[in-house]
N, C-alpha and C positions, 0 to 999 in steps of 0.2 A: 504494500500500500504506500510506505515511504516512495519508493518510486514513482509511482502513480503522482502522490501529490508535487513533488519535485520537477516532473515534465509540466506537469499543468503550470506552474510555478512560472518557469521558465518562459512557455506561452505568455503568460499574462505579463512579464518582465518587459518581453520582447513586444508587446503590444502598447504593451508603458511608451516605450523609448519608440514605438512609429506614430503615438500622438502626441507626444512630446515636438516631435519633428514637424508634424503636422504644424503644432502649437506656436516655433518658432517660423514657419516661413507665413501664414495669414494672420498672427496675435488675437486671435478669437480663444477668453479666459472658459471658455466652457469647457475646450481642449484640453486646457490644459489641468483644470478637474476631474475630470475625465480620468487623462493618465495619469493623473495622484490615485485617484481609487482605485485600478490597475493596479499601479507599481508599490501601494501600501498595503494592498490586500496581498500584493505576491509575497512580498517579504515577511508580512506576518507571519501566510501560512509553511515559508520555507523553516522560522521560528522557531512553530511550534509543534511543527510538522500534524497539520490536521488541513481537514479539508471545506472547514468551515471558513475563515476568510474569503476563501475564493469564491464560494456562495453569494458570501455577503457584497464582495467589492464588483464580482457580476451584476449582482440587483442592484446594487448602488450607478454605476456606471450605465446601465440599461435605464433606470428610471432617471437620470439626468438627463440622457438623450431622451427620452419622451417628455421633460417637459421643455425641452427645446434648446437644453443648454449647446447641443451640437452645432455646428455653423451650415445654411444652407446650400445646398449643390450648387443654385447658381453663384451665388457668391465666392466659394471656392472656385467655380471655373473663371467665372472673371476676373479673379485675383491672378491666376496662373498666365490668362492671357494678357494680362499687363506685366506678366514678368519676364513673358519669351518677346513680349514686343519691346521691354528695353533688351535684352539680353540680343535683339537683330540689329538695335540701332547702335 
């Protein structure tokens, strides 16, 4: 089972650190909530080694993005195409 929680761990570590990323290239604070509850739910359960945390920082993280803390689609893609149109000029 220690394994078991250890990979999940890991996922959710590595899910941290790509809205983290996310968080530094559009500065939308939901993001980056987001991957605090991720990456404090991973380390907890690596801890304590249970599988409760990761439960908890799922439903945490999930019910963030339902009430909106997420940034929306178009605004991300618009963000992105003002970054490759300086990045041509």
């Amino acid at each position: 089972m220690n394994i078991i929680i250890t990979i999940f761990s890991m996922l959710f570590l590595f899910m941290a650190l790509a809205v983290m990323f996310a968080f530094s290239r559009n500065r939308h604070y939901g993001l980056f909530l987001i991957g605090l509850a991720y990456g404090t739910s991973a380390v907890v359960a690596l801890m304590l080694m249970h599988w409760g945390p990761l439960v908890a920082g799922f439903a945490l993280a999930w019910g963030m993005k339902m009430i909106g803390l997420e940034p929306p689609q178009a605004v991300a893609e618009s963000q992105g195409d003002e970054q490759s149109k300086i990045r041509e000029s």
